[in-house]
Backbone as CSV, one residue per row, in Angstrom:
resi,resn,N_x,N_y,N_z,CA_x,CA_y,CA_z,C_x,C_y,C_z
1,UNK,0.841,-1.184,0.000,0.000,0.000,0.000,0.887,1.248,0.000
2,UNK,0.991,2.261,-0.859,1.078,3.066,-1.183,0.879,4.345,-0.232
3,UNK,1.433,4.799,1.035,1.252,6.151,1.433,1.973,7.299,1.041
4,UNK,0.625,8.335,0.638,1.593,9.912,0.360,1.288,11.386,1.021
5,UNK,2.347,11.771,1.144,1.527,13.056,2.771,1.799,14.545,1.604
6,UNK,0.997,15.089,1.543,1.580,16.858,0.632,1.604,17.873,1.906
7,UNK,2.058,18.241,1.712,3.101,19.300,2.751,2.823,20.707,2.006
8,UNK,2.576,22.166,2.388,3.165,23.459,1.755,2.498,24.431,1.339
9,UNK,0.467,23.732,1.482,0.076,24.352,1.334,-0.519,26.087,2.176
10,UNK,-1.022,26.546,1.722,-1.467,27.801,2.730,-1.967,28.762,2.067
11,UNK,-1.683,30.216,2.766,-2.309,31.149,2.226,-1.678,32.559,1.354
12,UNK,-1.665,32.739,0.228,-0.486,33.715,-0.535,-1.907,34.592,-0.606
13,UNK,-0.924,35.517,-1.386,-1.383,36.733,-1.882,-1.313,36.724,-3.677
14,UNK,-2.177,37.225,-4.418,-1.751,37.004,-5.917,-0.515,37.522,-6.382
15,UNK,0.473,36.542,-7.021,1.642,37.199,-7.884,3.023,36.654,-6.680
16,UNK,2.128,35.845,-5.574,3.336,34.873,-4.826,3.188,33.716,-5.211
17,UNK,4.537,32.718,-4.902,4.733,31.520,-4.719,4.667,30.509,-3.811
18,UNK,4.654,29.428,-3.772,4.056,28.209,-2.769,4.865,27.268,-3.455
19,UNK,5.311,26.328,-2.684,6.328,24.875,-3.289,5.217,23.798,-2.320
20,UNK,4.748,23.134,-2.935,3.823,21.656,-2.347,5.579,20.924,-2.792
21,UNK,5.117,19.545,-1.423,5.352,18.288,-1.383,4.741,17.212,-1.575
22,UNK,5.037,16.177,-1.752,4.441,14.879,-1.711,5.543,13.899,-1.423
23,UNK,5.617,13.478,0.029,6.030,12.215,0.369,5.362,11.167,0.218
24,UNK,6.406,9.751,-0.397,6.094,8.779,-0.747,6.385,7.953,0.359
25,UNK,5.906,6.672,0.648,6.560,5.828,1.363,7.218,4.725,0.795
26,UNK,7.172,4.659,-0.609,8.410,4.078,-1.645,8.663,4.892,-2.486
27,UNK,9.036,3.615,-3.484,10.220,4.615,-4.272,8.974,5.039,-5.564
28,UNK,9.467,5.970,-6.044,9.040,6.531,-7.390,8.895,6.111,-8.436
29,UNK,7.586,6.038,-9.375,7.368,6.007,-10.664,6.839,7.236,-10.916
30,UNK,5.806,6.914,-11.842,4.924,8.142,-12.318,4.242,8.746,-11.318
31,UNK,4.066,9.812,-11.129,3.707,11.000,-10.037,2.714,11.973,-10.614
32,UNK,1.530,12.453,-10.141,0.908,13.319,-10.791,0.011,14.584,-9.787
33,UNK,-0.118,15.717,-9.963,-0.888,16.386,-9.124,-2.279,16.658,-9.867
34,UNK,-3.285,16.842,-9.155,-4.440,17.107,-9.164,-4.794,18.581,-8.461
35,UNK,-6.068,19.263,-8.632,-6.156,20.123,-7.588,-7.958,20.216,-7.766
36,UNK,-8.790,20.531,-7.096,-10.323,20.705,-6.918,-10.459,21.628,-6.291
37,UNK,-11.168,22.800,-6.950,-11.642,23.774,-6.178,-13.073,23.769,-5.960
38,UNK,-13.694,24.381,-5.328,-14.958,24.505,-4.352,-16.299,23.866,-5.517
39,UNK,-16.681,22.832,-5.507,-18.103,22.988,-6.755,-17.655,22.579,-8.256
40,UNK,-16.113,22.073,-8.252,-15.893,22.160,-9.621,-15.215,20.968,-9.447
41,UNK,-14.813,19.615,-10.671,-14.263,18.654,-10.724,-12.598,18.315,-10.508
42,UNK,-12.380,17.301,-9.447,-10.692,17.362,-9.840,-10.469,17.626,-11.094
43,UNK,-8.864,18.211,-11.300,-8.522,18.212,-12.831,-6.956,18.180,-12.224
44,UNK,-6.732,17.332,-13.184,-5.240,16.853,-13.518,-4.302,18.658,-13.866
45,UNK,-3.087,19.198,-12.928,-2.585,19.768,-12.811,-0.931,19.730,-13.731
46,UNK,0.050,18.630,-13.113,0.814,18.482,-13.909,1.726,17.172,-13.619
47,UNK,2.463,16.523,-14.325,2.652,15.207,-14.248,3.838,14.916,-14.748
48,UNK,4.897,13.815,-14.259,6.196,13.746,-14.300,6.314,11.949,-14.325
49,UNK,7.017,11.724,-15.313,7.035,10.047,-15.607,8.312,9.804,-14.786
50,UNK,8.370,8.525,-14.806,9.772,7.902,-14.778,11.079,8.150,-15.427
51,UNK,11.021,8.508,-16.189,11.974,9.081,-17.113,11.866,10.729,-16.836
52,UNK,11.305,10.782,-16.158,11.460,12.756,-15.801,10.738,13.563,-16.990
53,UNK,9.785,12.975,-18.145,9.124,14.004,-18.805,8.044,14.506,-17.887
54,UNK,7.762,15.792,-18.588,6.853,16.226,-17.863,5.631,16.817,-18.955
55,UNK,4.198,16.867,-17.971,3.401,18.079,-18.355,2.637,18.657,-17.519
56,UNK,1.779,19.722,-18.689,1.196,20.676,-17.407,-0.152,20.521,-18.538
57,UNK,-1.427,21.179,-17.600,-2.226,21.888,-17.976,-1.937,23.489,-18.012
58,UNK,-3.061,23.659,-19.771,-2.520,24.870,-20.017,-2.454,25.995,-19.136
59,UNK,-3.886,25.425,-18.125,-4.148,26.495,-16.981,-2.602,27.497,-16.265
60,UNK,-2.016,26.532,-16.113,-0.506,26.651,-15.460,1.013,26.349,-15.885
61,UNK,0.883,26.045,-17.458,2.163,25.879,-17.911,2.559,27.765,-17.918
62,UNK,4.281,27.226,-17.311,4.888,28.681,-17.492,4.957,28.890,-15.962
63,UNK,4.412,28.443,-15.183,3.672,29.189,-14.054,4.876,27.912,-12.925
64,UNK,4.114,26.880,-13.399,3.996,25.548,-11.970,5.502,24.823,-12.761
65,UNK,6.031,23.795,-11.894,7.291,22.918,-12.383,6.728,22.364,-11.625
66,UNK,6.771,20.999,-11.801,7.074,19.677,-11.072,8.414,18.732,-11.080
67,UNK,8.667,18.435,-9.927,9.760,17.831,-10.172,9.833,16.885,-9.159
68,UNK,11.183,15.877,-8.822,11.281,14.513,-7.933,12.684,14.815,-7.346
69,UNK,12.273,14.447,-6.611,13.628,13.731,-5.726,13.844,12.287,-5.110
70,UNK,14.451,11.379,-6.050,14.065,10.027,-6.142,14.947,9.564,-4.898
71,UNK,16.057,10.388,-4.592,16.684,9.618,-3.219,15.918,10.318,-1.612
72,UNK,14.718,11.073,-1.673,13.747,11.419,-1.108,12.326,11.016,-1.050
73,UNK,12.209,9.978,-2.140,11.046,9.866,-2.492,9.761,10.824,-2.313
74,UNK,9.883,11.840,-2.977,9.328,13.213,-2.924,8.920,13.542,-4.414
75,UNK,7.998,14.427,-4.394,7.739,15.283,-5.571,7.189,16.705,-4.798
76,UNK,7.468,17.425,-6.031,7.467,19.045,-5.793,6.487,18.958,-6.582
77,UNK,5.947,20.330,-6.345,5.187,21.448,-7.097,5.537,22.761,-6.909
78,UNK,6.308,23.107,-7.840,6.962,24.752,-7.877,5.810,25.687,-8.205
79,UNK,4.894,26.234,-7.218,3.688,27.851,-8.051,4.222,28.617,-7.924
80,UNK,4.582,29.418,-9.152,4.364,30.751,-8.989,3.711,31.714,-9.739
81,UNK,3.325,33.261,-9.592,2.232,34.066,-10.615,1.362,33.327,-10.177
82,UNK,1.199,33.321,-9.012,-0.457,32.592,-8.261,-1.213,33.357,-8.289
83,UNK,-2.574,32.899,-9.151,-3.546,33.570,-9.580,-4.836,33.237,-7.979
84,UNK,-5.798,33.949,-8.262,-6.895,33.542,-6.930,-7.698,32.352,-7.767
85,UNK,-7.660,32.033,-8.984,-8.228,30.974,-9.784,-7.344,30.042,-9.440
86,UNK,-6.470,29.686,-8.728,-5.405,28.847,-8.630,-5.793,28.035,-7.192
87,UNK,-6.341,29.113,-6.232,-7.013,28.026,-5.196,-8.050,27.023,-5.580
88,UNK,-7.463,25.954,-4.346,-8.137,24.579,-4.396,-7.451,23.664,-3.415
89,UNK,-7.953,22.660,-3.445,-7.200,21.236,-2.412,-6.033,20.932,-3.686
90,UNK,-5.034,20.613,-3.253,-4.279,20.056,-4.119,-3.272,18.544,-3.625
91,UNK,-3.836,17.799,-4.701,-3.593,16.242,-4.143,-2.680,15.562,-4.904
92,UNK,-1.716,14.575,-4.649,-0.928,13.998,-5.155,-1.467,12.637,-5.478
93,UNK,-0.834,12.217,-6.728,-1.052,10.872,-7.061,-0.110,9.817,-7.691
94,UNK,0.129,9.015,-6.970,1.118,7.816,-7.554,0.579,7.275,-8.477
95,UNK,1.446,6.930,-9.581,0.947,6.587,-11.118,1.945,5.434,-11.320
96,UNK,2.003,5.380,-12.709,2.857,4.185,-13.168,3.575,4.755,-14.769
97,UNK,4.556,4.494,-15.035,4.405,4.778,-16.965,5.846,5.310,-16.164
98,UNK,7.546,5.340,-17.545,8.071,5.664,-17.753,8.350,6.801,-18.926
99,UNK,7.352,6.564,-19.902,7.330,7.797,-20.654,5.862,8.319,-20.425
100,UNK,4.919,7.718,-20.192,3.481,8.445,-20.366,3.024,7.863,-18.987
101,UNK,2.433,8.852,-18.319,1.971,8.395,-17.010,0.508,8.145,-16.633
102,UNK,0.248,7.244,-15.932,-1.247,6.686,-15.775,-1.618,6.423,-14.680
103,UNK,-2.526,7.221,-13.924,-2.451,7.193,-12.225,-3.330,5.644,-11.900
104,UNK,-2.699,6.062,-10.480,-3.105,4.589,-9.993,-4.058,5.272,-8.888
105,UNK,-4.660,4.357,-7.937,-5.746,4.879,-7.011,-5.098,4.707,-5.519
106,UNK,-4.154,5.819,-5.740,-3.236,6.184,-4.594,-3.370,7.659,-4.743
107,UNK,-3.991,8.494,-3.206,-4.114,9.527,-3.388,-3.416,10.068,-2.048
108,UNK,-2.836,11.353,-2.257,-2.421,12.001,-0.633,-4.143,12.207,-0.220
109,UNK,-3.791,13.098,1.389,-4.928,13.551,2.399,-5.040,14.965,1.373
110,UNK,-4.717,16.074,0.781,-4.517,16.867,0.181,-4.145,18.151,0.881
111,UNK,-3.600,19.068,0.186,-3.363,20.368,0.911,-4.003,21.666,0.199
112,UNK,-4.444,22.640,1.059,-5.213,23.701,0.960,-4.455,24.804,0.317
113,UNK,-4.743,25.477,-1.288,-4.192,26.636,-1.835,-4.847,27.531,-1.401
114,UNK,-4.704,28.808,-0.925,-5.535,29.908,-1.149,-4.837,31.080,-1.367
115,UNK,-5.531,31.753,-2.804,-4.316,32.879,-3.538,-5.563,33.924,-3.158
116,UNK,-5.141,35.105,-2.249,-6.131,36.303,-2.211,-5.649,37.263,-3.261
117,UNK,-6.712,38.136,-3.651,-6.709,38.999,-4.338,-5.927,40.355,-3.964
């Protein structure tokens, strides 16, 4: 079984930054973030294979990086140019895939964005 804790969230102001975590309790494959805001559907955020490709939704390319630290078993989420459309829960997900990633039904507890105006 698969545990993952996200760490980092809180409260900015628009046009600051926030770095999320996601501890794993093994080792790393495919990794993906999610985020849900109030009334509206998770949506896939941005995602990092085994091989270290990555993507984003357009919402946040330019903006967000994701990245790993495989001798940490960790993943990041770099925000910045945090918009107030940018709050939400934001949840991590263990996946599978070395070039294309495909989540599995491993989710963190999630952590709370909130970008004020």
């Amino acid at each position: 079984q698969v545990q993952l804790v996200e760490s980092g969230g809180g409260l900015v102001q628009a046009g600051g930054s926030l770095r999320l975590s996601c501890a794993t309790s093994g080792s790393i494959n495919a990794m993906g973030w999610y985020r849900q805001a109030p009334g509206k559907q998770r949506e896939l955020v941005a995602t990092i294979t085994g091989n270290g490709y990555t993507n984003y939704a357009d919402s946040v390319k330019g903006r967000f990086t994701i990245s790993r630290d495989n001798a940490k078993n960790t993943v990041y989420l770099q925000m910045n140019s945090l918009k107030p459309e940018d709050t939400a829960v934001y949840y991590c997900n263990a996946g599978l895939g070395n070039d294309y990633y495909t989540p599995l039904n491993y989710w963190g507890q999630g952590t709370q964005v909130t970008v004020s105006s």
